[in-house]
C-alpha positions, 0 to 999 in steps of 0.5 A: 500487475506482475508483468509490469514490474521486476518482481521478488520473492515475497511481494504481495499486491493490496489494492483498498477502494474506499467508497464513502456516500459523501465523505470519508469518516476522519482517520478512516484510512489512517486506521485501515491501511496499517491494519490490512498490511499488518494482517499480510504481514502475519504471512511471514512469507510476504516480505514487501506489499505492492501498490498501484494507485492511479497517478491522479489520486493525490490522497492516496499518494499522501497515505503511501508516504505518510505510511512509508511507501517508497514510490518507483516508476509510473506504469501503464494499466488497462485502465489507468497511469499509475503510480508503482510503490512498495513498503518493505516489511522491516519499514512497516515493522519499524513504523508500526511497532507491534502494539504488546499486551 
């Protein structure tokens, strides 16, 4: 994905495929996703995670915003138009405080 994009120091891409047998389980992504992002961002070299969901997954689009992704171009991939989006560590961070205990 890197040669379809400009990309900085930092980036790191996350891909999360989600294939339940009939139905998702309630709030099984709202749970997921923050929690493997926070487990990147324990890097403190990773300063902004990378998506490319396909254009036409309306669900994922609506979890990137609620999450605070900010959406750029659609590119081309071998296997789908998708939608570029990028969520900086000091967004999350602000977002998702971490929890203290």
């Amino acid at each position: 994905m890197g040669e379809r994009y400009a990309v900085q120091v930092g980036d790191m891409g996350l891909h999360l495929l989600l294939n339940p047998p009939r139905r998702y389980l309630r709030g099984l992504t709202t749970a997921v996703g923050p929690a493997l992002v926070r487990f990147l961002l324990q890097d403190p070299a990773i300063r902004r995670i990378v998506v490319e969901p396909d254009v036409r997954n309306e669900a994922a689009l609506r979890r990137l915003r609620i999450e605070g992704f900010t959406f750029a171009a659609e590119i081309d991939m071998p296997d789908k138009r998708a939608q570029l989006a990028f969520l900086t560590r000091a967004r999350f961070e602000a977002d998702h405080p971490t929890p203290v205990g």
